[in-house]
C-alpha positions in Angstrom: 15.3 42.9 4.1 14.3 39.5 2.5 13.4 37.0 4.8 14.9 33.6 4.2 12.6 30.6 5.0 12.9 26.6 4.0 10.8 24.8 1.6 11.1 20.9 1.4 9.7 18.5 -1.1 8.6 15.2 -0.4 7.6 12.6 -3.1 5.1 10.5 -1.8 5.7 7.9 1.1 5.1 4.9 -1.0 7.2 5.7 -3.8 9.6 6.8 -1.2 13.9 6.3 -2.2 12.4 3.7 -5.5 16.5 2.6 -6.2 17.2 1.1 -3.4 13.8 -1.0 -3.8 16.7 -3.9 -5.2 17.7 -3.4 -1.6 15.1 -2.7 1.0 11.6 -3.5 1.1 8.7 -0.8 0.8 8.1 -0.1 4.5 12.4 0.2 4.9 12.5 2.7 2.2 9.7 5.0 4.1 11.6 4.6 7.5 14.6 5.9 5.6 12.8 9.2 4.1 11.4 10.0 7.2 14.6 9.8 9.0 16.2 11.5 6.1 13.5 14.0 6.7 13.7 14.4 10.7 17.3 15.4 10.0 17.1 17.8 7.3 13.8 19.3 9.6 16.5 19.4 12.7 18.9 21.5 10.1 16.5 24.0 9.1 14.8 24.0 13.0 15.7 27.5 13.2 14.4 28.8 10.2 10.2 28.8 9.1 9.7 25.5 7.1 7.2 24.4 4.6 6.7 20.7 4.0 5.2 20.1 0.4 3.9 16.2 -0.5 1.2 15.4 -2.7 0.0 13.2 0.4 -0.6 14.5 3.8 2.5 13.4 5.6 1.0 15.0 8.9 0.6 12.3 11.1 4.2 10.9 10.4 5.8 14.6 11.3 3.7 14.8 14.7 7.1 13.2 16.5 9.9 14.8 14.6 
């Protein structure tokens, strides 16, 4: 039986949701991936997750 697991890309935090840089600032658009992220993290809560950045995103996952 194949096990069935989640894997989740993240750009990186400062490049973070770039079209709406016409409409929020830089530190708006990281709020917004990492909610975007808590949520999506909270969907797949009962299955194993991997996270993959090309930044360590770590500290800002501690409180999800």
């Amino acid at each position: 039986m194949m096990k069935t697991f989640a894997l989740i890309p993240v750009k990186d935090l400062d490049n973070a949701k770039s079209r709406l840089a016409d409409s929020l600032t830089a530190g708006q658009r990281k709020e917004l991936l990492l909610a975007m992220l808590s949520d999506v993290l909270m969907a797949v809560s009962h299955l194993p997750t991997v996270v993959i950045s090309p930044e360590d995103i770590s500290p800002h996952l501690s409180g999800l």
